[in-house]
C-alpha positions as CSV (number, residue, x, y, z in Angstrom):
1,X,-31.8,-15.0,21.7
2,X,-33.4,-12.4,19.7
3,X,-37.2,-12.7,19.1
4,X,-38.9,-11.3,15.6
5,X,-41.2,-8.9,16.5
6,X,-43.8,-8.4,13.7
7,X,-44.0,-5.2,11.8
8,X,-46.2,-2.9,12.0
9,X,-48.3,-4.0,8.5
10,X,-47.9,-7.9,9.5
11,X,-49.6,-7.1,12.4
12,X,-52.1,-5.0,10.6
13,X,-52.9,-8.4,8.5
14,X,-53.0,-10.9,11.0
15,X,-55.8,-8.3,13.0
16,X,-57.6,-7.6,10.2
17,X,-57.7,-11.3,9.4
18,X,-58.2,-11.9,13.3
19,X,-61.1,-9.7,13.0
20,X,-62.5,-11.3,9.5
21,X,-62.8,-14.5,10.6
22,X,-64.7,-13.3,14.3
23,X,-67.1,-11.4,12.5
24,X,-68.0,-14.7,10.2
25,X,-67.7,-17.1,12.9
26,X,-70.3,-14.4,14.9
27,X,-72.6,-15.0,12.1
28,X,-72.8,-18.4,12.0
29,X,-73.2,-18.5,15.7
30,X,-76.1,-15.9,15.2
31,X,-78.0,-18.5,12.1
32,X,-77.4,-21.2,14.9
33,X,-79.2,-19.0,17.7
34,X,-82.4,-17.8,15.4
35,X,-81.1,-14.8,14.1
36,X,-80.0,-13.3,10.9
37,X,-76.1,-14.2,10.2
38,X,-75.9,-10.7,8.9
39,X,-77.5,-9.6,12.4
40,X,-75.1,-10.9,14.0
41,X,-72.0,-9.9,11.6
42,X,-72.7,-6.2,12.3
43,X,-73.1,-7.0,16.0
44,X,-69.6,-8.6,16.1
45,X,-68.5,-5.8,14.0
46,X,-69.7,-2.8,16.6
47,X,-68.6,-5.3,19.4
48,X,-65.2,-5.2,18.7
49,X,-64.9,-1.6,16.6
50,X,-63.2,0.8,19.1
51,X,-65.3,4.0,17.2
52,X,-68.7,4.0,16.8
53,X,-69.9,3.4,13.1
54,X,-71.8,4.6,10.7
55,X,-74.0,2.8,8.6
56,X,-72.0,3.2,5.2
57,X,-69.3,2.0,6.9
58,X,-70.9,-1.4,8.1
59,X,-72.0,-1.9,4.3
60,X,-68.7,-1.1,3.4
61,X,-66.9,-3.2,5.6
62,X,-69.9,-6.3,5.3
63,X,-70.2,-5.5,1.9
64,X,-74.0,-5.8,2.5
65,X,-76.8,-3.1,1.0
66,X,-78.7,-0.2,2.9
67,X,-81.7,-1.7,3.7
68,X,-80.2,-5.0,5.0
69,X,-77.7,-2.9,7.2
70,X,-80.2,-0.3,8.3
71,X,-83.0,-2.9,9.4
72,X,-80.7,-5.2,11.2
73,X,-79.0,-1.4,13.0
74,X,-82.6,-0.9,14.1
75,X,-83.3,-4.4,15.1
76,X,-80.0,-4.6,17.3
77,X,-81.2,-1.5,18.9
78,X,-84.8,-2.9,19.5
79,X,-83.3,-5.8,21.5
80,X,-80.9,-3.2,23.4
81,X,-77.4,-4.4,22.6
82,X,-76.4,-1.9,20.2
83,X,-77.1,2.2,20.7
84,X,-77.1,5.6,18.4
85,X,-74.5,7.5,19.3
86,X,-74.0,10.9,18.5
87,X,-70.4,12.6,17.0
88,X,-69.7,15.9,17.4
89,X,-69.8,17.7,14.3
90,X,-71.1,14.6,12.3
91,X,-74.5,14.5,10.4
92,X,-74.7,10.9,10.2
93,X,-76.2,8.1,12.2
94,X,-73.6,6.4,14.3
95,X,-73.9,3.6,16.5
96,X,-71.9,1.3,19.3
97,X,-72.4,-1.9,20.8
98,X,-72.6,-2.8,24.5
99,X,-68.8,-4.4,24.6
100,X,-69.9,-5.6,28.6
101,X,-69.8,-9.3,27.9
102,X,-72.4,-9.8,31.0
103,X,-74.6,-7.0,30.2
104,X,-74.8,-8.4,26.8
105,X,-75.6,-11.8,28.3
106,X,-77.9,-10.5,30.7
107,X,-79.8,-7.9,27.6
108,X,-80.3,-11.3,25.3
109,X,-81.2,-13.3,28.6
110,X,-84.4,-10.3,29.2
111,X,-85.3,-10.4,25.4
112,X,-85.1,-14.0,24.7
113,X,-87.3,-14.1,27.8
114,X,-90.2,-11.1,26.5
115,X,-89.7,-12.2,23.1
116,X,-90.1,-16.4,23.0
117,X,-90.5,-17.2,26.7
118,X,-93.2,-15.2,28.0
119,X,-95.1,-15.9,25.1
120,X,-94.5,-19.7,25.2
121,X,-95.8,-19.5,28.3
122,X,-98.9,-17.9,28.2
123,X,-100.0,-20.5,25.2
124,X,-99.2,-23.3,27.7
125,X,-101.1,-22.2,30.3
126,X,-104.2,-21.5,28.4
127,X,-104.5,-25.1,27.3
128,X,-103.5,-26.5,30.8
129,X,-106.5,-24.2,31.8
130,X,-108.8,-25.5,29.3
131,X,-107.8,-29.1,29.4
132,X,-107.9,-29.6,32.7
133,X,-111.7,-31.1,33.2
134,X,-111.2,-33.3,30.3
135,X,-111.9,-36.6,30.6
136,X,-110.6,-38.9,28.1
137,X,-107.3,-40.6,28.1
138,X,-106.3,-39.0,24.9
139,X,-107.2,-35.6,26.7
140,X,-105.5,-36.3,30.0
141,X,-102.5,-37.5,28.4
142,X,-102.6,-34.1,26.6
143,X,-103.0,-32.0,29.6
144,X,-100.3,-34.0,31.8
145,X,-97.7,-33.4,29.0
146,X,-98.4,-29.4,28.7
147,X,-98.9,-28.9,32.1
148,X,-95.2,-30.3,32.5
149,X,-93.6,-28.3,29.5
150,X,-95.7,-25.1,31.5
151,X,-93.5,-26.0,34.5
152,X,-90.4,-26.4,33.2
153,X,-90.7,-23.1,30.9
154,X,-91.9,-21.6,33.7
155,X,-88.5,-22.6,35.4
156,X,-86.5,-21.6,32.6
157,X,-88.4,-17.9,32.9
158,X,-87.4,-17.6,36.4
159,X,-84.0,-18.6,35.6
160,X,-83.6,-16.1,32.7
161,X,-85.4,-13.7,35.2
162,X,-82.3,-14.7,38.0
163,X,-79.8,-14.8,34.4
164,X,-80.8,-11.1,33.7
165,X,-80.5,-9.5,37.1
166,X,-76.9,-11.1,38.1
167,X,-74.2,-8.9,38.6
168,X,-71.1,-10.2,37.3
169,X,-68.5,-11.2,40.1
170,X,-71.6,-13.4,41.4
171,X,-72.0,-14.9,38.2
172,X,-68.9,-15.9,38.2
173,X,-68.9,-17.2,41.9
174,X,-72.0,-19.5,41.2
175,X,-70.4,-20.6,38.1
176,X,-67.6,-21.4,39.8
177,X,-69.2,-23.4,42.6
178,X,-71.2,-24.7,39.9
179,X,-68.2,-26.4,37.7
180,X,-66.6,-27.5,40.8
């Protein structure tokens, strides 16, 4: 039986089409998760780019302008998951992402935590703190209710704090003992 093996351009096409429809599907994720689609375009982009990249080359390839690629560039490094690299002999700005699917989890895990978490937090436990000698039964009702959203994101910190420190042949064993 003889098996068509694809050329060397067909496979060209089907990965840069492979490739195309990761990066969109990245950036719809990203809109779905709070950030910018483009964010999350040229994070799929680095992700999966063997060479580090410039940032012409993102606006290039994204077909997006300078300022929109080089605040996003400096926004991915602010939260850690992409890094300036530099090439020998190159002037230019070039950058990588973390391809570790676990260290990215655990990096967005840390700075969803500092970033909406923490902050959260602190809110609700300022009004559980001032609400909690109030005595009407509009107030207590108040107080009841924030004091149990202050637990449970105060849970879901501690688990994004146990998230962010896992190494990732135990994360797999707990998820595995945790799917059954």
């Amino acid at each position: 039986m003889k098996v068509n093996l694809p050329t060397d351009e067909t496979e060209k096409a089907a990965l840069k089409q492979a490739r195309d429809e990761f990066v969109s599907q990245w950036g719809a994720l990203g809109s779905q998760w709070g950030i910018s689609r483009t964010m999350a375009q040229i994070h799929a982009l680095l992700m999966i780019s063997e060479q580090p990249m410039t940032t012409d080359e993102l606006m290039d390839e994204l077909q997006i302008s300078r300022g929109n690629a080089h605040g996003n560039v400096k926004e991915l490094v602010a939260w850690g998951l992409v890094r300036q690299v530099v090439v020998r002999g190159e002037r230019k700005e070039f950058f990588e992402a973390e391809k570790d699917v676990w260290e990215i989890a655990r990096t967005v895990a840390r700075e969803r935590k500092r970033r909406e978490i923490e902050p959260a937090l602190g809110v609700l436990r300022e009004c559980v703190e001032k609400s909690s000698t109030w005595k009407s039964a509009e107030a207590q009702a108040f107080h009841q209710q924030v004091r149990q959203l202050e637990e449970f994101v105060s849970f879901a910190s501690k688990v994004a704090d146990q998230v962010s420190g896992m190494k990732h042949g135990f994360a797999l064993q707990l998820a595995a003992k945790l799917l059954g």
